[in-house]
Phi, psi and omega in degrees: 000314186273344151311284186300337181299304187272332148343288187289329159330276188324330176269321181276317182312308215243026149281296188288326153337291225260323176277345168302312192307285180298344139319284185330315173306318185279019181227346176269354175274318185332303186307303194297319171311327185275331176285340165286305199285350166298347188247322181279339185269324173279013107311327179283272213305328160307311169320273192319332189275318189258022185261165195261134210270187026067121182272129164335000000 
């Protein structure tokens, strides 16, 4: 019984583990997307700020 008891400890740890991992992956591929399109848009918008605007 306390055989099969740490098994299961042991199968949930490394269940709970293996899912830790992959959130850290997705949220750390997440971060980067958001920091390139963060880069592309404050690239745009420098573009954009010094061509000369249109008076209203």
């Amino acid at each position: 019984m306390l055989d099969a008891l740490v098994w299961l400890v042991f199968i949930a740890l490394f269940v709970g583990a293996a899912l830790l991992v992959k959130v850290a992956a997705v949220l750390l591929v997440v971060l980067v997307v958001l920091a390139l399109l963060l880069g592309f848009v404050l690239r745009a918008l420098r573009k954009r700020r010094r061509a000369p605007r249109r008076p209203r």
